[in-house]
C-alpha positions, 0 to 999 in steps of 0.5 A: 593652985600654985599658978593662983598663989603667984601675984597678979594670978587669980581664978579670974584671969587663968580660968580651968574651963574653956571661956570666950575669947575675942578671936572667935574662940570656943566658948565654955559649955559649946558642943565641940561638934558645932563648925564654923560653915566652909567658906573660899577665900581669894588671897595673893594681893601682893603689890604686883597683883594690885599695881596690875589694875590700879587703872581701875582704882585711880579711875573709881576714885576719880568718878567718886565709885571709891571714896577711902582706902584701909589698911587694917591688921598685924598682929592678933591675940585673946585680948577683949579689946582686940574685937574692935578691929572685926567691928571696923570692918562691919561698919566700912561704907561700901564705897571704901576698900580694905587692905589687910595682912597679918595675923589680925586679917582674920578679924576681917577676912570671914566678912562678906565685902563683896565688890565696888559698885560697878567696878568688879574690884574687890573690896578686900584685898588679902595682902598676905602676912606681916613680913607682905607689909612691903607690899602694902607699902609699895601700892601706898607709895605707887598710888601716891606717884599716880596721883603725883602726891605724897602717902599723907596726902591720900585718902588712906587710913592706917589702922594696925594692931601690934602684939610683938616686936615684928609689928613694932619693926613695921611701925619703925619702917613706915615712921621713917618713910613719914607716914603719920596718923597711923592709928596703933592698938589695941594699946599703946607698947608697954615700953614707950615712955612718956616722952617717947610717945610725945614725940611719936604725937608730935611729929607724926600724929601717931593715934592710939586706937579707941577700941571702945568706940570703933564707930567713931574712929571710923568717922575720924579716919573717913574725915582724915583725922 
């Protein structure tokens, strides 16, 4: 009852039972017996991993097996809105790949994505953590050499979630590489002013994730906007 008597604290938002969360979590009134089924994993696609057989990616891009790339995760928490990351990758086209690292992989990492037709690659990459934010970088950057462009002009989508400073330092890193059109949710940080943000708009195109229609960012990224 003291927490309630703080402002912006209510019986609402600090609940004394168990509720739905975004993340999967248990729900109130849920048998505490009830387990989500064994699954395997295969992790470790850091860039040297994925450089090994980017033969095979340039290739399925060239012949139309592998139409986009994405690059979906970062951070995770309990928030509502963060559920459009899962739903992102419900609705991927099967001729795309996904790359992801960080606590938000696990929005997407107990999602069937099974292969690229005709080409045994997996369709999910687990990269790794935040801190393997590098690798992605690496693969994006050696992918754009091989195909003697830049990482703006590749069929890739940056789609990250953000929740402290970590994610924000990686945020940094890619807007002083260039990259633009990142999409950034599940909200824009608290601390960036309006004229902050229009400069992150105006020169790098940075994009607020719609977490209420993640359907239509999909066909936004797939038609590179």
């Amino acid at each position: 009852d003291r927490a309630w008597a703080m402002d912006g604290w209510t019986a609402k938002n600090m609940p004394r039972t168990p509720v739905a969360s975004s993340s999967g979590g248990r729900g109130a009134g849920t048998p505490s017996k009830v387990l989500a089924p064994k699954k395997s994993l295969t992790v470790g696609f850091g860039h040297h991993a994925v450089l090994s057989v980017a033969d095979k990616v340039i290739d399925a891009f060239k012949t139309g097996k592998l139409k986009h790339i994405f690059l979906v995760g970062g951070c995770d928490g309990h928030e509502p809105q963060r559920a459009y990351y899962g739903k992102l990758g419900e609705n991927l086209p099967k001729d795309t790949m996904l790359l992801t690292l960080g606590c938000g992989k696990f929005r997407l990492i107990n999602q069937d994505f099974g292969t690229l037709a005709d080409t045994g690659l997996p369709r999910l990459l687990d990269m790794g953590q935040c801190n393997d934010a590098y690798s992605a970088l690496v693969v994006a950057t050696e992918l754009a050499k091989a195909f003697k462009t830049d990482v703006n002009s590749l069929p890739l989508s940056l789609d990250i979630s953000w929740f402290e400073q970590k994610a924000v330092a990686v945020l940094l890193t890619l807007l002083h590489l260039g990259v633009k059109n990142i999409r950034l949710g599940p909200v824009l940080p608290a601390f960036l002013t309006p004229d902050a943000v229009a400069v992150l708009v105006e020169k790098f195109a940075l994009k607020p994730a719609d977490t209420s229609n993640p359907e239509m960012d999909l066909k936004k990224m797939m038609s590179r906007c």
